[in-house]
Backbone bond lengths (Angstrom), bond angles and torsions (degrees), N, CA, C in turn:
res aa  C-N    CA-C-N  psi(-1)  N-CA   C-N-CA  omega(-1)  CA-C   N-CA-C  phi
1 X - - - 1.448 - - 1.532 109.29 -
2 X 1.403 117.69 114.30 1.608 117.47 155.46 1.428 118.21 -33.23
3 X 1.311 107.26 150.40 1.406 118.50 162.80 1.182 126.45 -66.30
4 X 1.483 127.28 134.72 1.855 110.17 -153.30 1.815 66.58 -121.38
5 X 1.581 103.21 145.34 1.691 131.48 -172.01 1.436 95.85 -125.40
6 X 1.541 100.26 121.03 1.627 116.01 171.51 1.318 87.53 -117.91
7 X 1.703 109.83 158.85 1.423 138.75 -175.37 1.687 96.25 -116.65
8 X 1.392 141.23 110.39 1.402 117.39 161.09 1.656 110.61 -104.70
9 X 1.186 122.40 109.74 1.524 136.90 161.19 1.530 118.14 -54.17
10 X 1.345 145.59 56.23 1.294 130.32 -163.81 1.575 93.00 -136.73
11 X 1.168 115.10 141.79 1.399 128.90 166.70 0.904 137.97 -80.25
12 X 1.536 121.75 1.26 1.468 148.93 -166.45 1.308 120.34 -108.09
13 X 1.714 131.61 46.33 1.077 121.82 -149.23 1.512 113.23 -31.06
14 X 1.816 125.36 -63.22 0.919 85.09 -151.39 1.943 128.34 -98.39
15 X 1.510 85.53 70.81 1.875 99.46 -168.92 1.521 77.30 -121.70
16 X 1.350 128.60 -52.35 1.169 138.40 165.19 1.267 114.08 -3.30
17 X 1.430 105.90 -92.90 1.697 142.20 148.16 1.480 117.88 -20.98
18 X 0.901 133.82 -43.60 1.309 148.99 112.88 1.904 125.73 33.11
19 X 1.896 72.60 -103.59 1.272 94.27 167.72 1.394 131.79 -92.72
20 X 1.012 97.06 0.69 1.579 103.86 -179.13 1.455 101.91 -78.41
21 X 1.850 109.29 -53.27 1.880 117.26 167.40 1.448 98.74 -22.12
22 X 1.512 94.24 -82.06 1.766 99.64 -157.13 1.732 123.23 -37.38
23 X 1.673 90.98 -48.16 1.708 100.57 -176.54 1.578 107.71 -51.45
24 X 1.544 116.18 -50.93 1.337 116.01 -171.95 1.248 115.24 -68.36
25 X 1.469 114.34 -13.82 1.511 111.73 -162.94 1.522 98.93 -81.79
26 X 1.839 118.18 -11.53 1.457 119.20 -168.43 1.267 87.48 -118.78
27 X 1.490 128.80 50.17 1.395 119.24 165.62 1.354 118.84 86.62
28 X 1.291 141.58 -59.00 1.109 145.02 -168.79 1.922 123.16 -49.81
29 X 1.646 98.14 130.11 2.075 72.39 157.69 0.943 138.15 -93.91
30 X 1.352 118.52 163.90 1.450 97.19 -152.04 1.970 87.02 -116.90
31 X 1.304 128.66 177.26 1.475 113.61 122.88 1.666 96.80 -158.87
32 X 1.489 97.19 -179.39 1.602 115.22 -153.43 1.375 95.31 -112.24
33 X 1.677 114.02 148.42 1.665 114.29 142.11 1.304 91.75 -138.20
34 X 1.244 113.15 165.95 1.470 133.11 -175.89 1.585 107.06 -115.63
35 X 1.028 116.25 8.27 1.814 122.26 167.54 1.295 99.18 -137.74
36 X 1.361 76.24 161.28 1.989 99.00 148.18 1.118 120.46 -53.86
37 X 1.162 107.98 -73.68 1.649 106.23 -154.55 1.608 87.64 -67.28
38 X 1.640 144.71 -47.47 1.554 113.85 -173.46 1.652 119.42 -60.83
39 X 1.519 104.49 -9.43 1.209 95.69 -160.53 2.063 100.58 -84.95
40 X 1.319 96.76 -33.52 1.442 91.87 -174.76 1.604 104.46 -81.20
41 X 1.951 114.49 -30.76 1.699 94.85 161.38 1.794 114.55 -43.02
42 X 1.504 113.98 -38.15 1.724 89.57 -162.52 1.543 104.85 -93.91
43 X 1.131 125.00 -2.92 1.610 126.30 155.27 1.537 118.47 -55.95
44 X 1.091 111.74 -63.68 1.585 124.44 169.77 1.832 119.90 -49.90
45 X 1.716 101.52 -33.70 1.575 110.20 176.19 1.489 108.12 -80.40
46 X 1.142 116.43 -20.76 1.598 118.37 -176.62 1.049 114.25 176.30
47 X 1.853 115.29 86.00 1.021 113.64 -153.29 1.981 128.09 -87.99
48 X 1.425 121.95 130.11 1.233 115.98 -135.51 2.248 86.09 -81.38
49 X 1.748 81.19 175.32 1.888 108.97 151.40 1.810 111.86 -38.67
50 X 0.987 105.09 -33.27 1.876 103.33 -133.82 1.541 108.05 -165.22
51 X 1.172 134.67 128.51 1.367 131.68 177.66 1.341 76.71 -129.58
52 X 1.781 100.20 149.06 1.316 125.11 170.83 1.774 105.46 -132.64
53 X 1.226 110.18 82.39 1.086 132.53 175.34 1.647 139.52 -58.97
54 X 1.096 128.02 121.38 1.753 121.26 -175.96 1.492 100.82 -84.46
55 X 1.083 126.51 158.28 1.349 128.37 -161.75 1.799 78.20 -107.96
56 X 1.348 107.76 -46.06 2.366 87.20 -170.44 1.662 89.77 -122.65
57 X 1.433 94.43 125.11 1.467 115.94 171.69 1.359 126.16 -123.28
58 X 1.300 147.03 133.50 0.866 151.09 -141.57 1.955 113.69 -56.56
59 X 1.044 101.05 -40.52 1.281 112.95 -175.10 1.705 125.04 -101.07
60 X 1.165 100.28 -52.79 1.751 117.88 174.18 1.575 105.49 -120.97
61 X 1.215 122.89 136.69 1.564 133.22 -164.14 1.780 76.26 -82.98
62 X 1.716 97.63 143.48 1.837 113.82 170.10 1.384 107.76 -58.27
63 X 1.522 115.59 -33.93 1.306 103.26 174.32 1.608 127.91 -62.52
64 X 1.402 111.65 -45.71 1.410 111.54 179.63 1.760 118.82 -74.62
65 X 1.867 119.18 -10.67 1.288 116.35 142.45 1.343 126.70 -76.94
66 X 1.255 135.74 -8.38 0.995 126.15 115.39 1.342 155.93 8.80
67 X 2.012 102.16 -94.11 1.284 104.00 156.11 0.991 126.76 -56.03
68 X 1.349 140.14 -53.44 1.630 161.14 145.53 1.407 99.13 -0.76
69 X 1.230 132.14 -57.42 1.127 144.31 172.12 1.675 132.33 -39.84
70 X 1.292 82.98 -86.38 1.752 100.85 166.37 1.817 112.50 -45.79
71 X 0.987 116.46 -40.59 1.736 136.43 -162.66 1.342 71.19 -56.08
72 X 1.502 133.89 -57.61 1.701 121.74 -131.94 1.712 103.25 -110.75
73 X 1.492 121.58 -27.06 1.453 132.51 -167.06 1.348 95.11 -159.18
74 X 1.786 102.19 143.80 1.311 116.48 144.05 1.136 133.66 -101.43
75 X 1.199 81.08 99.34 1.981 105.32 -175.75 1.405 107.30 -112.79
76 X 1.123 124.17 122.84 2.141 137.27 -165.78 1.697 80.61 -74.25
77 X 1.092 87.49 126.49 1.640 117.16 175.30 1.558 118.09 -110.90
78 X 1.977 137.49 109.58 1.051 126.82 167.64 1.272 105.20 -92.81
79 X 1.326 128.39 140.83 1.536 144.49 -179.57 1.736 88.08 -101.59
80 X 1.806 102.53 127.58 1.358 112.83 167.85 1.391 101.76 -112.80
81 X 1.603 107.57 172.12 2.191 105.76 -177.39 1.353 74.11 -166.72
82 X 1.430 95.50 153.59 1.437 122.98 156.35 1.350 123.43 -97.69
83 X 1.413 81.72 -27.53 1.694 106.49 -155.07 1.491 108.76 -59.66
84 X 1.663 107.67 127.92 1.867 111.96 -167.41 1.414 111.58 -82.10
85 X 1.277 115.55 -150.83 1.727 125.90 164.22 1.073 121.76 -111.39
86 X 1.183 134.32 40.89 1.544 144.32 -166.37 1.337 108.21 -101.27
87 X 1.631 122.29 -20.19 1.345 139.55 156.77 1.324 120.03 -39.23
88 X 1.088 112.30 125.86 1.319 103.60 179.12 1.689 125.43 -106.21
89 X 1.395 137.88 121.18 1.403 103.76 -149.42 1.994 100.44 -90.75
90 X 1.170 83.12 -171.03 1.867 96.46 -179.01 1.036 109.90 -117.75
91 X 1.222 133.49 138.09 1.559 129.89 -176.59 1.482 97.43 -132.33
């Protein structure tokens, strides 16, 4: 069996750290960026299996690496959030 390559995009090292444990612990490689923009530089440098994506990142919103994304490769993308319901919306 090939080596299956996940990308995780999260800004949170240690959720990061995390998942990176688990993935490797089932074989996989894993590697990390903590932005956007590194995360879609190391997609574009070698582009993985699997992005495991933060939906709000410090620099570029997960969504618009994302789009950025898809535009160039189809690579299956999971969108992660923390983010609760305490928001209130505006109508």
């Amino acid at each position: 069996m090939e080596d299956r390559k996940i990308l995780i995009i999260e800004d949170e090292k240690p959720i990061a750290d995390i998942l990176k444990y688990s993935f490797e612990k089932e074989g996989f490689q894993v590697q990390c960026a903590h932005t956007g923009s590194e995360g879609f530089s190391a997609a574009c440098s070698e582009p993985p299996d699997l992005v495991l994506l933060d939906w709000m990142l410090p620099d570029i919103s997960g969504v618009d690496v994302c789009r950025m994304l898809t535009e160039r490769y189809r690579i299956p993308i999971i969108m992660l959030t923390a983010r609760g319901t305490d928001r209130k919306s505006v109508v």
